[in-house]
Structure formats: C-alpha cells, structure tokens
C-alpha positions in Angstrom: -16.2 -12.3 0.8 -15.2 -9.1 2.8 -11.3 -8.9 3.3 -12.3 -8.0 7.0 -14.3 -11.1 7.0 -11.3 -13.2 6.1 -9.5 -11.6 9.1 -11.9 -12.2 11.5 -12.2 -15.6 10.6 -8.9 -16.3 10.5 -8.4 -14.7 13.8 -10.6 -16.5 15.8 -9.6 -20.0 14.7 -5.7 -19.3 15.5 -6.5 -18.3 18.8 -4.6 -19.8 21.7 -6.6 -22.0 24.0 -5.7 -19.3 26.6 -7.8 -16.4 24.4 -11.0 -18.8 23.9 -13.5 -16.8 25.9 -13.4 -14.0 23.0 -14.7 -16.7 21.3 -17.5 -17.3 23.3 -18.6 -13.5 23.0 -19.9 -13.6 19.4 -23.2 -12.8 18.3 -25.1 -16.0 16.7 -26.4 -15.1 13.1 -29.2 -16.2 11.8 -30.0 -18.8 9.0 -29.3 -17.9 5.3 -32.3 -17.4 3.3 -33.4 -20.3 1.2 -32.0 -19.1 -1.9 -28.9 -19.0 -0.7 -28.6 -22.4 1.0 -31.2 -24.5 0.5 -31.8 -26.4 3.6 -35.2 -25.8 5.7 -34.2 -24.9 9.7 -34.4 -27.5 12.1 -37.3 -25.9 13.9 -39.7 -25.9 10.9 -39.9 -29.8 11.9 -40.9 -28.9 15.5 -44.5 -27.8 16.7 -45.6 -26.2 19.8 -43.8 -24.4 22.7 -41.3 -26.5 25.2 -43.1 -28.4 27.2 -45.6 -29.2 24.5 -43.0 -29.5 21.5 -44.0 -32.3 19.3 -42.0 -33.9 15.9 -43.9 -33.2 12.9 -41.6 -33.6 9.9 -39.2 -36.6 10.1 -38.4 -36.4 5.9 -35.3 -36.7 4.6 -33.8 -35.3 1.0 -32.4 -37.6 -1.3 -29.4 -36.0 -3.4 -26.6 -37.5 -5.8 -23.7 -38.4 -3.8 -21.5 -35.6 -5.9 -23.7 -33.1 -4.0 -23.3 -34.6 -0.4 -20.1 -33.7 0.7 -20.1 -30.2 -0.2 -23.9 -29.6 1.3 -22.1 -31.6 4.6 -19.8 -28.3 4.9 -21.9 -25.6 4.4 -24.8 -27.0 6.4 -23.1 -27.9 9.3 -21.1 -24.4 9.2 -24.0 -22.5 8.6 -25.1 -24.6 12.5 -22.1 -23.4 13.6 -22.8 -19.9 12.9 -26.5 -19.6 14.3 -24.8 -21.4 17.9 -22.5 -18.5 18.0 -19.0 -19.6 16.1 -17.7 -20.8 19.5 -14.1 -22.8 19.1 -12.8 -25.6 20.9 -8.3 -25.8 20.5 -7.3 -29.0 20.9 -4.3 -28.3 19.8 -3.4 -27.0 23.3 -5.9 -27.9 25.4 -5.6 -30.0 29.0 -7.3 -33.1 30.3 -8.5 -31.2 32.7 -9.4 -28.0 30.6 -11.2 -30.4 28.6 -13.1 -32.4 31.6 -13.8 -29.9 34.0 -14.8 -31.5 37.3 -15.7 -30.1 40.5 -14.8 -30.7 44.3 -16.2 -34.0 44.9 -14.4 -35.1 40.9 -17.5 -35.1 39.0 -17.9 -33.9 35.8 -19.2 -30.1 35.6 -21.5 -30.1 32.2 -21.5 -26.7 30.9 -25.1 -25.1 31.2 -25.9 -22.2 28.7 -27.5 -19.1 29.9 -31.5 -19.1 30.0 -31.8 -16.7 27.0 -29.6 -19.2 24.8 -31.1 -22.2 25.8 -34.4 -20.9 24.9 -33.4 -19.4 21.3 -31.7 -22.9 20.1 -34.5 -25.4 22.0 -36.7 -25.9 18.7 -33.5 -26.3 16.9 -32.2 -28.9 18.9 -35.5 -30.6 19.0 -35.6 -30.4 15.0 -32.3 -32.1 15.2 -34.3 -35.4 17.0 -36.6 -35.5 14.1 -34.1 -37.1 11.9 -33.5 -40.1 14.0 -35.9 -43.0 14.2 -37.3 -43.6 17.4 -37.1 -40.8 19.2 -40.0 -39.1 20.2 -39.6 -40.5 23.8 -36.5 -37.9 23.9 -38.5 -35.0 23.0 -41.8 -36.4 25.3 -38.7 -36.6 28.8 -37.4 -33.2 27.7 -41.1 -31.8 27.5 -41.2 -33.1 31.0 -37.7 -31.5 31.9 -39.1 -27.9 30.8 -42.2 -28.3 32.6 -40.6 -28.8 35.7 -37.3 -26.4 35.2 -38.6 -24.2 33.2 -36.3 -23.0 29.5 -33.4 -23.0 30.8 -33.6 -26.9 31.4 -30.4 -29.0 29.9 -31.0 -31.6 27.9 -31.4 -34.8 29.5 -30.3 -36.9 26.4 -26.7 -35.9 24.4 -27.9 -35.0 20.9 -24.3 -34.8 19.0 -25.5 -38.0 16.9 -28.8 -36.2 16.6 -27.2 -33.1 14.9 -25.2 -35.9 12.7 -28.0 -37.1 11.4 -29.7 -34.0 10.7 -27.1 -32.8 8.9 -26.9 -35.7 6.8 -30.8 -36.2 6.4 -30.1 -32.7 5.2 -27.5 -33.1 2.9 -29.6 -35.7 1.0 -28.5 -39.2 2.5 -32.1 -39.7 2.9 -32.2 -44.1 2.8 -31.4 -45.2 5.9 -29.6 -47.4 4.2 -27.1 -45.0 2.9 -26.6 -43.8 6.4 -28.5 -45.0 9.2 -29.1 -41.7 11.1 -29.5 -42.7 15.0 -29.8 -41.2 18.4 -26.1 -42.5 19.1 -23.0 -42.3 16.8 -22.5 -46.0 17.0 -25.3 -47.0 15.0 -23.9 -45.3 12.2 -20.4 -46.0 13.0 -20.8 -49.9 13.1 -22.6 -49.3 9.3 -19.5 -47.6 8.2 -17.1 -50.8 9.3 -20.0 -53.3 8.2 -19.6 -51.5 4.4 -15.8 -51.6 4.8 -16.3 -55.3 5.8 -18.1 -55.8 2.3 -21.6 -57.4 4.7 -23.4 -54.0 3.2 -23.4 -52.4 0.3 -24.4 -48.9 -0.8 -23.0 -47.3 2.9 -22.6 -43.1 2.2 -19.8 -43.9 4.7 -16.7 -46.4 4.9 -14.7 -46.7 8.3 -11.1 -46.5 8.2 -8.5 -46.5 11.1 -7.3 -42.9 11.3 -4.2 -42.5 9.1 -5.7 -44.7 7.0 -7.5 -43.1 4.5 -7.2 -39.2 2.9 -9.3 -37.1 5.0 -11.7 -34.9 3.5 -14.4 -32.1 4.3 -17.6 -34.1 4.7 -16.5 -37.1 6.4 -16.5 -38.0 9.7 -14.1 -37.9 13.0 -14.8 -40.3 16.3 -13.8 -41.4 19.4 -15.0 -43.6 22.2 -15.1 -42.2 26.0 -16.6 -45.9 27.5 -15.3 -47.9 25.9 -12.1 -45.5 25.3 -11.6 -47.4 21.4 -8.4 -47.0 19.9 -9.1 -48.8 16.6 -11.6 -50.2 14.6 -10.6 -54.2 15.5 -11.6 -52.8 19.2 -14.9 -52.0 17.9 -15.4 -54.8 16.1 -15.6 -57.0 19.1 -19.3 -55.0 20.1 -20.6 -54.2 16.8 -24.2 -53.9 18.0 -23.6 -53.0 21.4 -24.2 -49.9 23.1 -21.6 -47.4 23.6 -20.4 -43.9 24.3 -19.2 -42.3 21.0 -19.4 -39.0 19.5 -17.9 -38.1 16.0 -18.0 -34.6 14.1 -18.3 -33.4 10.9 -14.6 -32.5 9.2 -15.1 -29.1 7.4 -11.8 -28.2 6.9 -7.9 -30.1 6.5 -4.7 -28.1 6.4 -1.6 -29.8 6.2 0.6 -26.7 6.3 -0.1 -26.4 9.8 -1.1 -29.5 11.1 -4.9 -29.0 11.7 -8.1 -30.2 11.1 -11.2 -28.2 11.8 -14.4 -30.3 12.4 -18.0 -29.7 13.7 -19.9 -31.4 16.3 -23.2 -31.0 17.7 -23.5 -30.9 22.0 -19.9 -29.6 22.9 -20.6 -28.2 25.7 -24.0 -28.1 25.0 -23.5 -26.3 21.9 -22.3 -26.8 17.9 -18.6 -25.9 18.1 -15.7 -26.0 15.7 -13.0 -28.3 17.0 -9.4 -27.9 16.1 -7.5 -30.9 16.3 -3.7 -31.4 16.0 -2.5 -33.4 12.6 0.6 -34.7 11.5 1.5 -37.3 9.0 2.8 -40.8 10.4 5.2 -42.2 7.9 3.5 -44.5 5.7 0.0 -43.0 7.0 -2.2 -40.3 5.3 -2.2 -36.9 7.4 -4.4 -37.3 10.3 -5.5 -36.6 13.8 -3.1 -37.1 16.5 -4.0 -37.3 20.0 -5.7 -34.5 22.4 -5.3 -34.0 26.0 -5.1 -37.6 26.8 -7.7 -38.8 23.9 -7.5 -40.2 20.6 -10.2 -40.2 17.5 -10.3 -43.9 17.1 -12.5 -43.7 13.3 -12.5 -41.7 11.0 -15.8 -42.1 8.1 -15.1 -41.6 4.9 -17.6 -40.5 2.7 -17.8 -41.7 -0.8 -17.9 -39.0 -3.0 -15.1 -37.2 -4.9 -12.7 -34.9 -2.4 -13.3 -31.0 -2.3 -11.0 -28.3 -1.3 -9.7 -28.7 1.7 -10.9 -25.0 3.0 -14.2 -25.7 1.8 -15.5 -23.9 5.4 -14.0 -20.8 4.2 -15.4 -21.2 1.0 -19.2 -22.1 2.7 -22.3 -19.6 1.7 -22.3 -18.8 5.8 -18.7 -17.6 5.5 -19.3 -15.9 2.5 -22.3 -13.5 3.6 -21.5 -12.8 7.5 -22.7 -9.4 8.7 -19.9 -6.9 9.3 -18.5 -8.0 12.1 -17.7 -4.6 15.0 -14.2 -4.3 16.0 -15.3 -4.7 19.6 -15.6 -8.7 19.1 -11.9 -9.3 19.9 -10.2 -6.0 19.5 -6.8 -6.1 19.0 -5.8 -10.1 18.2 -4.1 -10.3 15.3 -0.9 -10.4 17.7 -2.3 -13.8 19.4 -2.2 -16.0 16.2 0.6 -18.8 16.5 3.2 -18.5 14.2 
C-alpha cells in the first residue's frame, strides 16, 4: 500500500462527527478485477433495466470455514468502497443526529441524488438475489421506478439483504450454515438456536455483547421495535417478526476503544460505522452504547480469529487509486488524540 493511502485512510476514519460531510464527498471506485478478489458483482445476478429488473442468479459458493472470515472483510469493504467510503461516528454522534426528523417528528430517510441511485440500483437488486423469497421485492420496486422514475427509494430495507450477499459470497452457501433472509432476525434467531445446542453446523453462534472476543467477520445487532437489550429478550419471540439490523465487523481496536463495522442501507447506502468500545470488568472488549442505543448481539463466527485491522489489510485498501489532495485538504489536524 501507498503511504499516502495509509493517511488518507486513516484520516477519514478519525474524523469528528462534526467533519463527516468530507466524508460524504468521495469518489466511489469501482470493483477489483477478478483476479484480485474473487467475488462476481452483485449486478451480474440482475437482468434488465429498472422497471423490468429481474433475479437471474440466486447461487451461492461454498468455501471451508478457514476462508470465510477473511473473504467477510474484504468483500464487504470492497461494498464499502464502490458506495463511496462514507463514515458513520458513533462515537460522538446524537439521538437526534442519528434520527433526523422533521417538523411534524417524523423520521426524514435520507434520499440519494438521482445519479447515485441509478449507478448502485442493479447492485442493490443483486443483493436480493441471495435471499429466498424475494422476487416480490424486486417485482414492488420495479413498480416503484415505473412510476418515480431512477431516483425511486427503495421501498423495502435491504441491510439483511447485503448480509446475506455477502455471506452467500463468502462461501456460507447451505442455508443451513447461515440462513440468508430478507430480515436480520432470521439469521439472528439461527445464531441463538446454535448457541442453544437445537442446531448444529450454524456459521454463526449468538452471544450477549461482552460476551464473547470480537472478531473481523462476525456480526453486530441491535433491535429498534422491539428495542432488545439481550439475547433472553429475544428469546421470548424467536420466530416472530422484528425490526433488526446488524453489520459486518471489519475492524476491532482496543487501543482506542473502537470497532469499525459495515452495514448495508445506512442511510440508504453501505457505510462504515464506528462504534465506541470499552472493556466491562469481567467482559471481553465490546460495544458500548450510542446516542441512546445499544447492539443487543453480537454473532460470532466460527472460524479462527484474524488481525484485528484486517480492513486495512483488505485487497480494496490495498489498490485504491491515488487519492487528490482536494478530498479533504488539510485534516490531519481534525484526528482525536
């Protein structure tokens, strides 16, 4: 890697909350050639235009586990990448910050520009593909563009979507290794039904934050309705219906108390998140609570641990373009101490 790469990475993910728009201005790169990461775009499992786009290829790779939680990392960062390397701090972020809402107190969703949401529609469509059932998504968005045109939102969240892609991608291709879904819950009740010992062979166990050693390639969630705060909470409606979302970790650093994960529809996007960590005595280092939430489970997959800057050490990291000084000129001096 560049040494001015390394800067420029490390510049934008110790930006304040207050300096997050620079974030917002980078230039989305495209997808590594095959040889370099071997993972087939999203789109190539999409046909036709939008409002006509249709699922064609719903396969999934099966891979040794030793090779999943590294492809986990450099998949969903190379996602990150081609959405623009936007950052969410939620190290010093507000409820309201986080929640925007307008006059009336309803929820503003963000809406991308018409250019953007055009670019990353096939993607996002590709992302469907890997979980069962859903071609009645793509058929009510196909109705969506034909009436709004591109620059449509999506009707439907697709952060378990992008979950399941990646992992369909990183060769969990049984379902019964991880039961890729159009909602996080699905997979998230397999996860405590494996730590239960009902399933076997689960990619993922469920522990309560703290819990367990986190590690690039697992997973980080929390509940908005019901607002979980353990696993015994969801235990009561295992099977039931609920508003979840959990991202992919891709980096842990203890030294100063973060842990950088990657999630698919933040703010209609695939951000990096960076949430606050401490370690709880008697508890493993984990995620402490965020503007008034808390990750309630964290997924542990079960495979052997990598390095916990295995982002930085990611085949999209490695090979960004040379990046123009007129990105963020000048914020070196904005990184916390």
């Amino acid at each position: 890697m560049k040494k001015h790469h390394t800067i420029f990475i490390s510049c934008l993910l110790f930006l304040p909350a207050s300096m997050q728009i620079f974030a917002q201005q980078l230039t989305a790169y495209e997808r590594l050639p095959l040889e370099v990461l071997a993972v087939d775009p999203p789109s190539s499992r999409v046909s036709g235009d939008p409002g006509e786009m249709q699922i064609v290829n719903r396969s999934c790779n099966s891979l040794p586990r030793t090779e999943q939680r590294r492809r986990m990392v450099d998949i969903a960062v190379q996602e990150w990448a081609y959405f623009g390397l936007s950052v969410e701090d939620m190290t010093n972020i507000s409820e309201s910050e986080l929640s925007p809402r307008d006059a009336n107190g309803r929820r503003r969703f963000y809406r991308p520009s018409y250019e953007e949401a055009s670019r990353v529609a096939d993607s996002i469509a590709g992302y469907w593909s890997a979980a069962p059932d859903s071609s009645w998504i793509l058929a009510k968005q196909n109705q969506n563009w034909q009436r709004d045109g591109l620059g449509a939102r999506w009707r439907d969240f697709w952060s378990a979507a992008f979950v399941s892609w990646v992992a369909c991608e990183s060769g969990m291709g049984e379902m019964g290794e991880f039961s890729r879904a159009i909602a996080h819950h699905t997979y998230i009740d397999q996860a405590i039904l494996s730590r239960d010992g009902i399933i076997d062979n689960s990619a993922y166990i469920a522990f309560d934050v703290g819990e367990a050693e986190i590690n690039p390639g697992d997973l980080l969630c929390r509940g908005s309705r019901p607002e979980y705060r353990n696993l015994e909470q969801r235990r009561e409606h295992l099977g039931e219906g609920a508003r979840t979302h959990c991202d992919i970790v891709v980096a842990v650093d203890e030294s100063v108390g973060e842990i950088k994960a990657i999630g698919g529809n933040v703010r209609a996007s695939v951000r990096l998140k960076i949430f606050p960590g401490a370690t709880e005595e008697g508890d493993y280092f984990a995620p402490l609570p965020y503007a008034g939430r808390q990750l309630f489970a964290h997924l542990q997959l079960q495979a052997d641990p990598i390095e916990g800057n295995a982002m930085n050490n990611s085949p999209t990291i490695k090979n960004l373009d040379t990046l123009t000084s007129t990105i963020i000129p000048n914020r070196t001096l904005a990184l916390r101490p």
